[in-house]
C-alpha positions as CSV (number, residue, x, y, z in Angstrom):
1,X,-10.5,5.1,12.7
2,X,-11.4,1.6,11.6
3,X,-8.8,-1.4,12.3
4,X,-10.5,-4.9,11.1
5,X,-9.0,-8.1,12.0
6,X,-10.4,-10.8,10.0
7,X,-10.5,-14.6,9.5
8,X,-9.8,-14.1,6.2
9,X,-10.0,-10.9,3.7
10,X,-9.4,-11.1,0.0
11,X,-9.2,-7.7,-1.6
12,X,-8.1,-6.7,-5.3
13,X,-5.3,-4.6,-7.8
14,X,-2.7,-7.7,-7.3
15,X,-0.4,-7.3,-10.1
16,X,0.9,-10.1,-11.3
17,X,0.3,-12.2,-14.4
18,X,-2.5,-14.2,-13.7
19,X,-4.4,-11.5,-12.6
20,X,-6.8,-9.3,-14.7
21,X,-9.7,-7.9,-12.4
22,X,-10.0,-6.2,-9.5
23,X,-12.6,-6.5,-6.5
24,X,-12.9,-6.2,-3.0
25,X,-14.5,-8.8,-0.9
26,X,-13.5,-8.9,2.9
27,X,-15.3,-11.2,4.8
28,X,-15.3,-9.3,8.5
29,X,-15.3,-10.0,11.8
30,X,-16.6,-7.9,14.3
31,X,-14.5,-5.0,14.4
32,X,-13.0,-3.4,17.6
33,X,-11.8,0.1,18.2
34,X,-7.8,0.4,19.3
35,X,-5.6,3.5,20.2
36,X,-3.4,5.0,17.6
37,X,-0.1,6.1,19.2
38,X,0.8,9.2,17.3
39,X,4.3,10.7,17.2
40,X,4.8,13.6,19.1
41,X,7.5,14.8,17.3
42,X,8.9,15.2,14.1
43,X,12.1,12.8,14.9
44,X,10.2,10.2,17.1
45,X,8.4,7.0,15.9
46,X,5.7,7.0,12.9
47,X,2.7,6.1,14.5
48,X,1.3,2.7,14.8
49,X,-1.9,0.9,16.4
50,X,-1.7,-0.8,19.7
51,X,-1.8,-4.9,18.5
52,X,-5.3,-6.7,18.1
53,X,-6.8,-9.3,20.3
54,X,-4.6,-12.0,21.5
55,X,-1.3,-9.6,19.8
56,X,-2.3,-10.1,16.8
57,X,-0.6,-8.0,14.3
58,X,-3.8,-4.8,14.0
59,X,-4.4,-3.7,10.6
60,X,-5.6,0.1,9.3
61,X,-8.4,0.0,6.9
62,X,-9.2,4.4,6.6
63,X,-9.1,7.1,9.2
64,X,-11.9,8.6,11.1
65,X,-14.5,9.8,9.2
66,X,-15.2,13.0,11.4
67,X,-12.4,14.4,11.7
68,X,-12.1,16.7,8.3
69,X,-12.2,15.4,4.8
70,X,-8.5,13.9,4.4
71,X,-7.7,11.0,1.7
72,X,-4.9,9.3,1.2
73,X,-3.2,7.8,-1.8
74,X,-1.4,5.2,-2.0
75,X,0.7,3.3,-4.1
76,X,2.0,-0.5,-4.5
77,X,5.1,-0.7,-6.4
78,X,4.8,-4.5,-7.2
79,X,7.5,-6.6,-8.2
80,X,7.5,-10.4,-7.4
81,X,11.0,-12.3,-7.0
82,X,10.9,-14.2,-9.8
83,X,10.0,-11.3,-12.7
84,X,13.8,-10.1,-13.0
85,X,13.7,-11.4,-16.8
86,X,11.1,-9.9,-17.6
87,X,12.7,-6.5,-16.3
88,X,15.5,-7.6,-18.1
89,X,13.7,-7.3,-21.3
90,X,12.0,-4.6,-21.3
91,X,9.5,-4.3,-19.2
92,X,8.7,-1.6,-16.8
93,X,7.8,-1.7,-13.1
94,X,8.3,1.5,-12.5
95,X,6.3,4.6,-13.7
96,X,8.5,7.7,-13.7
97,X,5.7,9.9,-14.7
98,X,3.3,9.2,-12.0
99,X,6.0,9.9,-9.4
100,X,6.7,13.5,-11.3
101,X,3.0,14.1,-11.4
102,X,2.8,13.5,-7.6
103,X,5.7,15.8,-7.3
104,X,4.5,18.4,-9.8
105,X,1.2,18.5,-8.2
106,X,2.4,18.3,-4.2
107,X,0.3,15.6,-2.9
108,X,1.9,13.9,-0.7
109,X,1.6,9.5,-0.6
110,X,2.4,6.9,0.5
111,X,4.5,4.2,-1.5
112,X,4.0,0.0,-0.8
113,X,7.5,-1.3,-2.1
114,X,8.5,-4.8,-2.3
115,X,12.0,-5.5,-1.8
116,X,12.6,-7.0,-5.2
117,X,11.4,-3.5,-6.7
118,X,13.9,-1.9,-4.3
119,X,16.5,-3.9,-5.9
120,X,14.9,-4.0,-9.3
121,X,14.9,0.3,-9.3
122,X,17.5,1.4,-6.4
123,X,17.7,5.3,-7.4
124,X,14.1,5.6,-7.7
125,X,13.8,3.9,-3.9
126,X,16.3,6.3,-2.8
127,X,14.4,9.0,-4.5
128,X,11.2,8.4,-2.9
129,X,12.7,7.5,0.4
130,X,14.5,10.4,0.9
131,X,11.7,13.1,-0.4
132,X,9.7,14.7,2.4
133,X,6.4,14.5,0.1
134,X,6.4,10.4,0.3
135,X,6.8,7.7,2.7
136,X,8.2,4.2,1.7
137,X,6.6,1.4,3.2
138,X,6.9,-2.8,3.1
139,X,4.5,-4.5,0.4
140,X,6.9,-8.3,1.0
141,X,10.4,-8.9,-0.3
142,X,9.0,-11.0,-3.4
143,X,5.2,-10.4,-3.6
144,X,3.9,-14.1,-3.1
145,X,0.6,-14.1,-1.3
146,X,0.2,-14.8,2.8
147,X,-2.7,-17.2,2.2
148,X,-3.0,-20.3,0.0
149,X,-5.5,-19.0,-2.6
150,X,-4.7,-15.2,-3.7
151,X,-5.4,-14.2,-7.5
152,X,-3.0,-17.2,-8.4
153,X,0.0,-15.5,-7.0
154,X,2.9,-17.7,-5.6
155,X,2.4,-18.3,-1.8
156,X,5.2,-17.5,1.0
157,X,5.0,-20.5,3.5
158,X,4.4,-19.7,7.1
159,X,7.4,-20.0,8.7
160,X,8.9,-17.7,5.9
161,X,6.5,-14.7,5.9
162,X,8.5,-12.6,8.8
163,X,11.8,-13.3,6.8
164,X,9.9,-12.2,3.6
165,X,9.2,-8.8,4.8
166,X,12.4,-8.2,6.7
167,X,14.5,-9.2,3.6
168,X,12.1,-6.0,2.1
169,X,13.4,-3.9,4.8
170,X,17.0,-4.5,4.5
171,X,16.5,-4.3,0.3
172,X,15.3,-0.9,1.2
173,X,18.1,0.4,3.6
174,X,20.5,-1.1,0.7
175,X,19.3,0.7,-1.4
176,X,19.5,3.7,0.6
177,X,16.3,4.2,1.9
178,X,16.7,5.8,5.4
179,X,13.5,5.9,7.0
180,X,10.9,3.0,5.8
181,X,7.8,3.1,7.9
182,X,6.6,0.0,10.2
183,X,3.4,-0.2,7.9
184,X,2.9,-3.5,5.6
185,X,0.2,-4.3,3.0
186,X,-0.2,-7.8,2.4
187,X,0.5,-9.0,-1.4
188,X,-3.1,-8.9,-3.0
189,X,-4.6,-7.3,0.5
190,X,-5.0,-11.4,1.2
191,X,-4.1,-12.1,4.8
192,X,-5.8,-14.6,7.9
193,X,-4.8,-15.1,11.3
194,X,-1.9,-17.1,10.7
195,X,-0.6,-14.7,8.6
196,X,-1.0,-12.1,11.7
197,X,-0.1,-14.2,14.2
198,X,3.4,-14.6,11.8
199,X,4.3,-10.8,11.4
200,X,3.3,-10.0,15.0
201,X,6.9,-10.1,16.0
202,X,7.9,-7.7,13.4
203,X,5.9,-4.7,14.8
204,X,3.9,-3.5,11.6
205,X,0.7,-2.5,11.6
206,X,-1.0,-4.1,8.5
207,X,-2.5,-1.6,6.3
208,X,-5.2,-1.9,3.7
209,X,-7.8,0.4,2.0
210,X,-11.5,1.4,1.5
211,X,-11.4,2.3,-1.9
212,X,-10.2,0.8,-4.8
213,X,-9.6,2.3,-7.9
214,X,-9.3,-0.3,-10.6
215,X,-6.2,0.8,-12.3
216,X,-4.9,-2.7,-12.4
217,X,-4.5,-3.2,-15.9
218,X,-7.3,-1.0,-16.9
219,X,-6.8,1.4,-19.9
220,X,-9.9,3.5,-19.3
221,X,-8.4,6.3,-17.0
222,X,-11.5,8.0,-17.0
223,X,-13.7,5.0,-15.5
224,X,-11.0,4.7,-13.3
225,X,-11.0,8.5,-12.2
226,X,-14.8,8.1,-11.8
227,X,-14.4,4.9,-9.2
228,X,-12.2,6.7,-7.2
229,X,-14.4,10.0,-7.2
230,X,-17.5,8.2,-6.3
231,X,-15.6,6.3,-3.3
232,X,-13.7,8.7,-1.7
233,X,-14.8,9.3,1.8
234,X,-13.2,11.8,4.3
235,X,-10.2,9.5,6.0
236,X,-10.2,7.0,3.1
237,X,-7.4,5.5,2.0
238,X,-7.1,4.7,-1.9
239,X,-5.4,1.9,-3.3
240,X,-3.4,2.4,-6.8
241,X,-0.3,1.0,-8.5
242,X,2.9,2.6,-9.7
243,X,4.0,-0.1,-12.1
244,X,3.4,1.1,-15.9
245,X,3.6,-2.0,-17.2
246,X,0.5,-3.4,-15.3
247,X,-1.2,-0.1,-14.5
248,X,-1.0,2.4,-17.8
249,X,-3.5,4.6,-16.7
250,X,-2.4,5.9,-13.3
251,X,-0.9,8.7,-14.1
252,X,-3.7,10.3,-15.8
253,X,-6.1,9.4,-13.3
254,X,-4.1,11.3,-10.3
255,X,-3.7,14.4,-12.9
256,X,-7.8,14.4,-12.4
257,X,-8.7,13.0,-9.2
258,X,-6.3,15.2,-7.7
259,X,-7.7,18.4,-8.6
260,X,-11.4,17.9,-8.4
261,X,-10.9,16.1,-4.7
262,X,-9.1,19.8,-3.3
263,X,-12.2,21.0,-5.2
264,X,-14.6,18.9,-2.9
265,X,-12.4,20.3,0.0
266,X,-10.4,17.4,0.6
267,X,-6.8,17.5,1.9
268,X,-4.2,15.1,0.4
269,X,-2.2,13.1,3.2
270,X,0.3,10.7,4.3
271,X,-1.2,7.0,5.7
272,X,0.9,7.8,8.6
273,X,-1.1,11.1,9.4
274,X,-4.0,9.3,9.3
275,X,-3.1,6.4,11.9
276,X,-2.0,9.1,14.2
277,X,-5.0,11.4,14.1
């Protein structure tokens, strides 16, 4: 297991509109192993890691490498507060398709949803939130970055970043979500210390990725399919998007990465089976 608390870490696939390439750049300090606490049960608490230096809020980059060849996927269903017009008019945030993919082929994921999308798509929230094969967790209430400079996104001040991703929480249980997990990936993966020092009292454990796939706005599902292939790693943890609109492509790359990954062996889990192993 690998938890990485940085000065600062800027890390790609933001959607939003000034975006349009993705790349992964963390600047790291030295890293330091912690604890996962897994659930011993079924109906207890979804595991988390024990806090970083000083209490910092600890953050989840993939599982242990050693400990059989599991992968998960995971998806950010990105919304920012201020893009209700655009859903208004057509556009879509959501991506049906991929989520009956996932379905159709059983691979269980996990789902990064801001609180706006919540709002935004409340059925589909439910949906996922109540189906054993995913697990909902907090990407912000409105998707503005934690640090000053991230992909040009819209910046949540300091003192508001706690409020921003409780607001997502109780956008989630309104719309019916019963169970969201205490696991948070910062808007755009961009995050510092201030921005952990801010969501300490919240009790997440920040999670990011070690592969990224690209589909942010590609439309070349098979380059994307190859990026992922050649960075998969056993305990990784992939980063995608479930947004059509800014992601076309991601449906077709899960219908191939899936089945040529359980061809290499590798078993398809949950972000929260992979903190607690």
């Amino acid at each position: 297991m690998v938890i990485t608390l940085v000065r600062r870490v800027t890390a790609a696939c933001v959607l939003g509109a000034a975006l349009t390439a993705c790349a992964a750049t963390p600047h790291q300090a030295p890293q330091a192993p912690r604890v996962a606490r897994p659930a011993p049960s079924a109906t207890s608490a979804p595991p988390t890691l024990a806090p970083g230096p000083g209490g910092l809020t600890p953050v989840f980059k993939n599982g242990s490498r050693d400990r059989g060849k599991t992968v998960a996927l995971t998806f950010d269903a990105d919304m920012t507060a201020d893009q209700g017009p655009r859903a208004a008019a057509g556009e879509h945030f959501d991506n049906p398709g991929l989520i009956a993919a996932l379905r159709a082929l059983k691979v269980p994921a996990t789902v990064f949803m801001t609180g706006r999308w919540a709002e935004e798509y409340p059925d589909q929230a439910r949906s996922l939130g109540r189906d054993a094969l995913f697990e909902v967790a907090n990407h912000s209430y409105s998707h503005y970055a934690f640090t000053d400079d991230c992909y040009g996104l819209p910046t949540v001040s300091g003192d508001r970043m706690r409020a921003d991703v409780e607001r997502a929480y109780a956008a989630f249980r309104k719309a019916g979500v019963p169970d969201a997990r205490p696991y948070f990936r910062f808007p755009g993966g961009c995050y510092d210390r201030r921005a952990l020092k801010a969501l300490t009292p919240v009790g997440v454990t920040a999670v990011q990725w070690d592969v990224v796939s690209g589909d942010a706005f590609a439309t070349d599902a098979e380059a994307v399919s190859r990026q992922v292939l050649e960075g998969v790693r056993p305990g990784s943890v992939v980063v995608m998007h479930c947004t059509r609109s800014a992601a076309p492509t991601t449906e077709r790359v899960v219908r191939t990465v899936v089945p040529e990954l359980r061809a290499r062996g590798f078993r398809f889990v949950k972000v929260s089976e992979l903190i607690g192993s």
